[in-house]
TORFITI-239397 format. One line per 3 residues: number of its first residue (from 1); their letters; for each residue x, y, z of C-alpha. Coordinates in Angstrom, 3 decimals. Layout:
# TORFITI-239397
NUM = a = X,Y,Z ~ ...
END
This chain:
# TORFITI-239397
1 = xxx = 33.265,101.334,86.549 ~ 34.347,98.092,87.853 ~ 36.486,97.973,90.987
4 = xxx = 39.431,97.096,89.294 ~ 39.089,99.866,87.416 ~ 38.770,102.272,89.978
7 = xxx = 41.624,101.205,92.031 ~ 43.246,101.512,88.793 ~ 42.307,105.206,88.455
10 = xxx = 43.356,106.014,91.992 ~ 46.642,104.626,92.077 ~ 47.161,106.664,89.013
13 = xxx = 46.156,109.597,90.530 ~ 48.276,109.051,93.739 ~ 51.411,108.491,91.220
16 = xxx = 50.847,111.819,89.343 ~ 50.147,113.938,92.205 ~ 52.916,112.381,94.057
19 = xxx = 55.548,113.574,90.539 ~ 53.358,116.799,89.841 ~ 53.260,118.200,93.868
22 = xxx = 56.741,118.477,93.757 ~ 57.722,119.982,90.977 ~ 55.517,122.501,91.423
25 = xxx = 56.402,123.420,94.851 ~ 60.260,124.496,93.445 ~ 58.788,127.313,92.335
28 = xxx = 56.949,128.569,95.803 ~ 59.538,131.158,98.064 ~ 58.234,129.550,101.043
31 = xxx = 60.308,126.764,100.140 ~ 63.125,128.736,99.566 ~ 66.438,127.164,101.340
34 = xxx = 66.607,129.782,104.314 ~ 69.265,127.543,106.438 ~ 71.667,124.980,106.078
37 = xxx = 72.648,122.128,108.805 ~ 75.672,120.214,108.789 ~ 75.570,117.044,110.741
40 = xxx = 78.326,114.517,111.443 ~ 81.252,116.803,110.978 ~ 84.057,117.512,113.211
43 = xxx = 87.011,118.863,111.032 ~ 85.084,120.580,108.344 ~ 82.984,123.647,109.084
46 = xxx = 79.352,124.453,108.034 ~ 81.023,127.075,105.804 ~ 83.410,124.903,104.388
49 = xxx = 80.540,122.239,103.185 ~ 78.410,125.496,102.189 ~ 80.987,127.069,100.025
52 = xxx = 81.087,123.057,98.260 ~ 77.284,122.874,98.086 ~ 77.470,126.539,96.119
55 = xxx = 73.425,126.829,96.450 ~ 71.556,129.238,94.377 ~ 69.954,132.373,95.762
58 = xxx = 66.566,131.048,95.141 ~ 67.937,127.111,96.184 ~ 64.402,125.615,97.041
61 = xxx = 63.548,122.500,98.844 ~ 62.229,120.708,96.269 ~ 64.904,120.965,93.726
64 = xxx = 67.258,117.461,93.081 ~ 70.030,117.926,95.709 ~ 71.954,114.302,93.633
67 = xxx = 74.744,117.573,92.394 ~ 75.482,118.636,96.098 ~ 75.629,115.786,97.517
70 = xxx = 78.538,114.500,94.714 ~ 80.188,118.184,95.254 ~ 80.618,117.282,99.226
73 = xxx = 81.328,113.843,98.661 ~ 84.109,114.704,96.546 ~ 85.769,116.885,99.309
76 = xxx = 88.896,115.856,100.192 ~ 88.335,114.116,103.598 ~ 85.023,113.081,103.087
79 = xxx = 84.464,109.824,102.917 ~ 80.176,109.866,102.366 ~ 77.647,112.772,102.047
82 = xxx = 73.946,113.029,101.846 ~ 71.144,115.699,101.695 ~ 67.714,115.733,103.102
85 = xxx = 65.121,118.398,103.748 ~ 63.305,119.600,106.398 ~ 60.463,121.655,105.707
88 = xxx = 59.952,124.278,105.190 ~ 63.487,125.991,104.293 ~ 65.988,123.632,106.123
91 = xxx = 68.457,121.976,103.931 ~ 69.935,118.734,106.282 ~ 73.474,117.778,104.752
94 = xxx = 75.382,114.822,106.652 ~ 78.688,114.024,106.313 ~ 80.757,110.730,107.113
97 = xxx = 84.597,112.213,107.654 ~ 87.764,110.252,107.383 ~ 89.753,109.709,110.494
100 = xxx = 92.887,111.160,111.332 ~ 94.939,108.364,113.164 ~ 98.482,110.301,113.163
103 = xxx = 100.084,114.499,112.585 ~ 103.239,114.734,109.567 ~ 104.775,117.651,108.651
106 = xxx = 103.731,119.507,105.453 ~ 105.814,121.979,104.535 ~ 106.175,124.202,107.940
109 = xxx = 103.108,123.103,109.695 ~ 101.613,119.285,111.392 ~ 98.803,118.114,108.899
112 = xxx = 95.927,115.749,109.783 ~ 96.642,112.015,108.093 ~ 94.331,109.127,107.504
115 = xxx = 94.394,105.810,107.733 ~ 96.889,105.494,104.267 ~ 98.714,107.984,104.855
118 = xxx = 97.170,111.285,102.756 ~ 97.185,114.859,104.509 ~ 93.788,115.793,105.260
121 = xxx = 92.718,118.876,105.075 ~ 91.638,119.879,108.246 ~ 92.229,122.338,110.452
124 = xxx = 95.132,120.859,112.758 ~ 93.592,122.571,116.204 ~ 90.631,120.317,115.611
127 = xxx = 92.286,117.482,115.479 ~ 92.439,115.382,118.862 ~ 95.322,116.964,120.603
130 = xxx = 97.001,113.691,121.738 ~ 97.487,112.086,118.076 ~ 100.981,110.168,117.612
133 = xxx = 103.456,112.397,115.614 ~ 104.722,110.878,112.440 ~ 108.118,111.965,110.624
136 = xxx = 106.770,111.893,107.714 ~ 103.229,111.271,105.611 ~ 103.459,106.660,105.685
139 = xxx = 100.773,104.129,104.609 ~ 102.282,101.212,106.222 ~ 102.657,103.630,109.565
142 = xxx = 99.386,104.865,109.406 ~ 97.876,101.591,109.013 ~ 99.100,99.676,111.878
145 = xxx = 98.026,102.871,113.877 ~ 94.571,102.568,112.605 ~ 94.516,99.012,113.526
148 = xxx = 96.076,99.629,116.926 ~ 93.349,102.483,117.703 ~ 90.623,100.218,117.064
151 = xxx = 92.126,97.120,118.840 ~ 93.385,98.652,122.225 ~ 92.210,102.761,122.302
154 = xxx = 94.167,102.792,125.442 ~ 97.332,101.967,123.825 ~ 96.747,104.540,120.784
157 = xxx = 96.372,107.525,123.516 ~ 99.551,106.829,125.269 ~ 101.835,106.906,121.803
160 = xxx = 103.514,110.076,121.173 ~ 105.479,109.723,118.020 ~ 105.927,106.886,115.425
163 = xxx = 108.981,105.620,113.088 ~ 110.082,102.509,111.366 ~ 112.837,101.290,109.986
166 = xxx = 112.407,98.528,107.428 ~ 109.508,96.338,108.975 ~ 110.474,97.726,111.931
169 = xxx = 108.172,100.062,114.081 ~ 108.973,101.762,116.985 ~ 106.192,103.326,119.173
172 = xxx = 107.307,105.872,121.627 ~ 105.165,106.577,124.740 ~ 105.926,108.561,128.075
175 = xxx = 107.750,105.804,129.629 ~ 108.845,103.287,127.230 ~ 109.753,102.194,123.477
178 = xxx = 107.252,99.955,122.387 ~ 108.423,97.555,118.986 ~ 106.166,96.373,116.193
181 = xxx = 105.736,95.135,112.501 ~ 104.012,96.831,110.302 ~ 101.904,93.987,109.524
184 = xxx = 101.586,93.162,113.251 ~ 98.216,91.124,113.912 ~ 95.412,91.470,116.615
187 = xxx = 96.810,89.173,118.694 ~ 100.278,90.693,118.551 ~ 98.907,94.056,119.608
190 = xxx = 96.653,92.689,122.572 ~ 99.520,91.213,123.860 ~ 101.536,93.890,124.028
193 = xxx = 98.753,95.919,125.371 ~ 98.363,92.990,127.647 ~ 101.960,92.853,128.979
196 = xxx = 102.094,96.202,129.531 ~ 98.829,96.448,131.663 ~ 100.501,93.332,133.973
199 = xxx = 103.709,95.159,134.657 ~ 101.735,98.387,135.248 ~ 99.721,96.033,137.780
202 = xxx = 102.901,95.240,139.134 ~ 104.274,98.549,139.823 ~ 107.153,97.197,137.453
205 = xxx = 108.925,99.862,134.946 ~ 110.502,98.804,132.293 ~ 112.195,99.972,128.993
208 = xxx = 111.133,98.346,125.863 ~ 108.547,95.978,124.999 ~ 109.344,93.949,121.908
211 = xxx = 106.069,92.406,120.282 ~ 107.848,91.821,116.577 ~ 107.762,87.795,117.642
214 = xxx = 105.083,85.504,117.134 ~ 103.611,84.406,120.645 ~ 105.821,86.514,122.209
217 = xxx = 106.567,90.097,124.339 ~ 110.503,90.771,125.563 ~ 110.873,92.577,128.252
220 = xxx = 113.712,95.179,128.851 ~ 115.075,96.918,131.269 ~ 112.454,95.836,133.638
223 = xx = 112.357,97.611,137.044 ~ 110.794,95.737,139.887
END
C-alpha cells in the first residue's frame, strides 16, 4: 500500500473511532451523571438550573447535552448557558445571568429588574442589598442606571431610590438630589460624579446637583 494510502486508512480510522467511542460509552453506568455543577450563578440556585435541565435517571456523559443547554438558556434571567463534562460522572453547566441594576414593587414584594426594565426572577435577598429602589418596573430608568453603574460604580452605590418625571430623573442619595436625563451621556455622568467628588474634597455640602445641561453641573444649596 502506498503511503498515501495508508495515511488515508488511518485518518479514517481515527474519524470512526473518534464517532463510534462515544456512542458507545452512553451506554456504560460508569458514565452515569452522578453530580451536577453550576458555575457562574449568583441568583439562581443549583436546584433551580437542575429542575430546568430535568436529566434522566440514567443521564450519561456522553449523551448530546444541545436540549439542556436551550432549557437553561431559556430561563428567565439567563442571558447564556452551556454544558460540558467532566469525567467520569460530572455534568459542568455555566451560566451567564442578567444583571439586576434597580428593586420595583411586584405586587406586595421588591423584585430584581434588569437593565430594560423586566422583573427577574430571583430571589430578592440575593440581590446586592444596596440597589436603588424604583417606583415602579421603567426601561428608560433602568437604562440610565445601567449606564451610570458601569461609568462611575461609586456613584451607583450611593443612590437610594430613582424617579422621573418626563425626561426628567431624579437620583436620591444620603445627602443630596442628584438631576439627570434619561438619555444623559458619559460625559454628563462623569461630571456629575466629578463635581460631586470636588465638593466632597472641599468639605462643601450641598443640595442638588443638576447635570440635565450640556457642559454643565448647578450647584444648590451649597454649604461651605
Amino acid at each position: 500500500m502506498s503511503r498515501p494510502w495508508r495515511w488515508g486508512a488511518w485518518a479514517l480510522g481515527v474519524l470512526v473511532l473518534g464517532v463510534g467511542i462515544p456512542s458507545g460509552l452512553r451506554h456504560v453506568s460508569f458514565f452515569n451523571v452522578r453530580r451536577i455543577e453550576l458555575a457562574g450563578a449568583r441568583y439562581l440556585s443549583a436546584r433551580e438550573v437542575a429542575q430546568v435541565a430535568h436529566l434522566g435517571p440514567n443521564a450519561n456523559l456522553f449523551d448530546s447535552w444541545t436540549r439542556v443547554r436551550d432549557r437553561v438558556r431559556a430561563l428567565p434571567g439567563v442571558l447564556e448557558a452551556n454544558v460540558a463534562r467532566r469525567l467520569p460522572g460530572t455534568l459542568r453547566i455555566t451560566v451567564r445571568e442578567a444583571q439586576p441594576v434597580a428593586l420595583a414593587p411586584k405586587g406586595e414584594r421588591l423584585v430584581p429588574i434588569d437593565a430594560q426594565g423586566h422583573p427577574l426572577p430571583f430571589d430578592p435577598t440575593r440581590a446586592p442589598p444596596d440597589l436603588p429602589i424604583l417606583s415602579a418596573p421603567d426601561a428608560k430608568l433602568s437604562a440610565l442606571l445601567a449606564r451610570v453603574r458601569d461609568i462611575e460604580p461609586a456613584l451607583f452605590a450611593r443612590i437610594q431610590s430613582v424617579s422621573r418625571t418626563h425626561d426628567d430623573v431624579i437620583l436620591e442619595t444620603s445627602i443630596a438630589r442628584l438631576w439627570l436625563r434619561t438619555d444623559a451621556s458619559v460625559d454628563a455622568i462623569r461630571a456629575l460624579e466629578a463635581v460631586s467628588e470636588e465638593l466632597a474634597r472641599l468639605g462643601r455640602s450641598y443640595r442638588e446637583l443638576d447635570g440635565r445641561f450640556a457642559g454643565r453641573v448647578f450647584v444648590r444649596g451649597a454649604r461651605a
